[in-house]
C-alpha positions in Angstrom: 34.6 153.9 56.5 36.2 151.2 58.5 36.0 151.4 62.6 39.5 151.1 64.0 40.4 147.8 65.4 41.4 148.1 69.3 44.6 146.4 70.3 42.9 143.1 71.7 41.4 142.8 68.7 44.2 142.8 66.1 46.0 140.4 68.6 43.0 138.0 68.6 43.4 138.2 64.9 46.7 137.9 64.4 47.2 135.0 67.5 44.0 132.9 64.6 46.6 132.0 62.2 49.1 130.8 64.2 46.3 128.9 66.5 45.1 127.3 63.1 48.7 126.2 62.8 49.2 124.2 66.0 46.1 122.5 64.9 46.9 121.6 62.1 50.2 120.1 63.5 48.4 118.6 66.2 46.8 116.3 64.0 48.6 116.2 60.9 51.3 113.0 60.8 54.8 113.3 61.4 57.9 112.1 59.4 58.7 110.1 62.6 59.1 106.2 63.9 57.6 105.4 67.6 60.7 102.5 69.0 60.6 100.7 72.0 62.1 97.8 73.7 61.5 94.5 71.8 62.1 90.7 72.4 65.6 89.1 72.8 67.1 85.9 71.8 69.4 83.6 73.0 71.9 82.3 69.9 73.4 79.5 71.8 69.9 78.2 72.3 66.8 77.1 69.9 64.6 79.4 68.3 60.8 78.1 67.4 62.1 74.8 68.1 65.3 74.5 65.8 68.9 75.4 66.8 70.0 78.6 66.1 73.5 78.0 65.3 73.6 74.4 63.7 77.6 73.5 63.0 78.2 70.1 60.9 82.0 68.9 60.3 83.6 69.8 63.5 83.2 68.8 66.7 80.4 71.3 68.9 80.6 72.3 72.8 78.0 71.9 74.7 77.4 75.5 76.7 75.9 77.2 79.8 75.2 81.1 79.3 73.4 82.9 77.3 74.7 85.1 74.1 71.0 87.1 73.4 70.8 89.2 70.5 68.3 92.3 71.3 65.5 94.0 69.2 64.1 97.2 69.1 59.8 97.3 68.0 59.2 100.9 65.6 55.7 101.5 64.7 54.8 100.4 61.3 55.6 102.1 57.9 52.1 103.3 57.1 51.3 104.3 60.7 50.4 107.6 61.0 52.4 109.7 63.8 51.1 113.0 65.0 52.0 115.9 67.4 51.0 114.5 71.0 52.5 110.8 70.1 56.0 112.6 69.5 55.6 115.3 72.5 54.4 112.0 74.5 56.8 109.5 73.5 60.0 112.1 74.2 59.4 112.3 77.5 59.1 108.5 78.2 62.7 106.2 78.7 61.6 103.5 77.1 60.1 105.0 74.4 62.4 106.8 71.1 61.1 109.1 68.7 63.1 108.3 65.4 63.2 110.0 62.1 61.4 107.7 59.6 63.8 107.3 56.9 66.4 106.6 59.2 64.2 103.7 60.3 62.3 102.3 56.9 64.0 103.6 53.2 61.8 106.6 51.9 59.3 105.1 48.9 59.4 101.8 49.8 56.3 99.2 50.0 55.6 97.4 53.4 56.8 94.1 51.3 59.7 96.0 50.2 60.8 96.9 53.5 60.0 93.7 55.0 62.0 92.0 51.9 65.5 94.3 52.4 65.1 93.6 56.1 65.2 89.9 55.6 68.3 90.5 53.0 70.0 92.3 55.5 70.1 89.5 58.1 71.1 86.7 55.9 74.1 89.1 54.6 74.7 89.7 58.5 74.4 85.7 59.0 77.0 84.8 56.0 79.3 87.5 57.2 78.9 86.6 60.9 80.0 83.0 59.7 82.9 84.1 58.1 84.6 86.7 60.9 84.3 83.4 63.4 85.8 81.1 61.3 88.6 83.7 60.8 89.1 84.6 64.2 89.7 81.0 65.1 91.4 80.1 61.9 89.3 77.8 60.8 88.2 76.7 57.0 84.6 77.5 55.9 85.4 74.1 53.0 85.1 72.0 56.3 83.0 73.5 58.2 79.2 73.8 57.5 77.9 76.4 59.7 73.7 77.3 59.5 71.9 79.9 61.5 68.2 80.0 62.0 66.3 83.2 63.8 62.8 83.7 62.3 60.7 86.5 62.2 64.1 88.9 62.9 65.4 91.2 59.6 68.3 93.6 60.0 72.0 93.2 60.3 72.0 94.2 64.3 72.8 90.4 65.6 76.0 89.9 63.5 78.4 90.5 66.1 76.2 87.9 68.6 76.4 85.4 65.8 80.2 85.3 65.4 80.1 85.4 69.5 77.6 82.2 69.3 80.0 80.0 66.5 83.2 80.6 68.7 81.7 79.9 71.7 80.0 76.3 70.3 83.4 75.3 68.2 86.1 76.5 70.8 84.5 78.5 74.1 87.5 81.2 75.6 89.5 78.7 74.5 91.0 76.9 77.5 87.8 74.4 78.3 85.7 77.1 79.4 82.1 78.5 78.0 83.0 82.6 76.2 80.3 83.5 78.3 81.4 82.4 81.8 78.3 81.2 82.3 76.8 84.4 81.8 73.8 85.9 81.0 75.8 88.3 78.1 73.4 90.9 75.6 74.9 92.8 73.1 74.5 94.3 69.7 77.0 95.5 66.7 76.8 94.7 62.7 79.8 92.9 61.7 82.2 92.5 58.8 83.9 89.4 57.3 87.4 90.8 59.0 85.5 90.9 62.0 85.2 94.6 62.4 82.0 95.8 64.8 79.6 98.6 63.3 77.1 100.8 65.0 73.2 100.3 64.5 70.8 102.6 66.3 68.3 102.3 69.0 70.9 100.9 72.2 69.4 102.7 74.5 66.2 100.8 74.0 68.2 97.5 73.7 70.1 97.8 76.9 66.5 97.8 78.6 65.5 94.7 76.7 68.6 93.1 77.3 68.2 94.2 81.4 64.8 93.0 81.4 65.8 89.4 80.4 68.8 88.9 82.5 71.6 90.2 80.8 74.9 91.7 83.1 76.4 92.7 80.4 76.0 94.3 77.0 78.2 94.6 74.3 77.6 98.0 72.5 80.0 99.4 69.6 82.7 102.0 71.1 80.7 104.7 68.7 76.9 104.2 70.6 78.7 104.1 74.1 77.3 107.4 74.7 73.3 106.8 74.1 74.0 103.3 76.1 75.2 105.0 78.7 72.4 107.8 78.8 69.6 105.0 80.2 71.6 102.3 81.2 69.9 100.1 84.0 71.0 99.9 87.0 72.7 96.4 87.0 73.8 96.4 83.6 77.7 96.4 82.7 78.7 98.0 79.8 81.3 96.8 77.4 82.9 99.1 74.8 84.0 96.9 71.3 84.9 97.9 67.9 86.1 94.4 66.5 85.5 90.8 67.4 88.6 90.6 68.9 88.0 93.2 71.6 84.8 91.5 72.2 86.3 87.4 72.8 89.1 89.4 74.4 86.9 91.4 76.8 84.5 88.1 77.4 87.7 85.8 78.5 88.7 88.8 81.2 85.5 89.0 82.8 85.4 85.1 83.2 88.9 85.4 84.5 88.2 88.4 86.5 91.1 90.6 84.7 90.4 94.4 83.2 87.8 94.9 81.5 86.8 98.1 79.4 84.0 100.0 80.0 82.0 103.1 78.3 
């Protein structure tokens, strides 16, 4: 015959399962990505001792400012992500917790990854090229244009690119640098008609950008929200959705007219 459990005792029992469970989930890894803040670079300048814009067949400014693309840093692939990083990590500002296939393609190797990264930028390079020659109406069969970041993969620094080959062939156009002389940060994919995209992680990007002297930021019109959600202190924010609004929005704040903002 069996005794009969007191209540304490059933609720001991049935609190074990659930205790297994959190466990279990305390050490078990996550289908998650650990970002943070990463390094910067400035396109107008020389990366690893070579140019990073490098224009042949036209004549080349010489500029002041800075144009820096930003980076975010995710934890690798194969790194394993459990309970207390996540809980740890989402309570931190410079820290975002990311799903990981929005961050590295499900099924993928690490050489894979590292392989369609690399593709990505050189696509985002070519097409960079070809918005800046457009917006200034210039002919790609005359103009050799060659751009050189290393150790960078993704299509994030497009719109900086385009931003760098304007600034070096024509500046805001009157004798002056795009920049104003400016420390400038932004980020946005771009397209061959110049159209800016949206690429993830701005919130860690304006506090890279901040960190290394950028007053402003250009952040697509669609991510204005999460920039806006940590912004630093001191940082401007500039809303863009083409690379018109962004030369536009650069020759204002040199001249001191209206500028957008999120």
């Amino acid at each position: 015959m069996l005794s009969r459990l007191t209540r304490p005792r059933v609720l001991a029992l049935c609190a074990l399962p659930i205790l297994a469970l959190f466990a279990v989930a305390a050490f078990a890894p996550l289908p998650f990505t650990i970002a943070h803040p990463g390094s910067t670079a400035d396109v107008l300048g020389v990366d690893k001792g070579r140019p990073v814009i490098t224009i042949s067949g036209a004549p080349v400014r010489r500029t002041t400012g800075q144009l820096r693309m930003v980076t975010i840093v995710a934890t690798a692939p194969r790194s394993d992500i459990g309970y207390r990083d996540v809980v740890r990590a989402w309570f931190r500002t410079d820290q975002a917790v990311l799903p990981h296939d929005s961050v590295y393609p499900a099924g993928k190797s690490d050489g894979e990854i590292e392989k369609r990264n690399l593709g990505q930028m050189r696509q985002s390079q070519d097409d960079a090229v070809a918005a800046a020659l457009d917006h200034l109406g210039r002919s790609g069969d005359d103009i050799d244009v060659r751009l050189h970041l290393a150790d960078i993969g993704g299509p994030s620094a497009g719109l900086l690119f385009s931003l760098g080959v304007i600034d070096k062939l024509a500046g805001d156009g009157e004798g002056g640098d795009l920049t104003g002389g400016r420390i400038v940060a932004g980020t946005g994919t771009i397209s061959p008609d110049g159209k800016v995209g949206a690429v993830g992680g701005v919130s860690l990007k304006t506090q890279a950008a901040a960190r290394d002297g950028a007053t402003v930021f250009l952040v697509p019109r669609a991510e204005c929200e999460d920039a806006e959600a940590t912004r630093p202190e001191k940082l401007r924010l500039v809303p863009v959705t083409t690379l018109k609004d962004a030369v536009a929005s650069l020759e204002a704040l040199a001249d001191g007219g209206r500028v957008p903002s999120c």
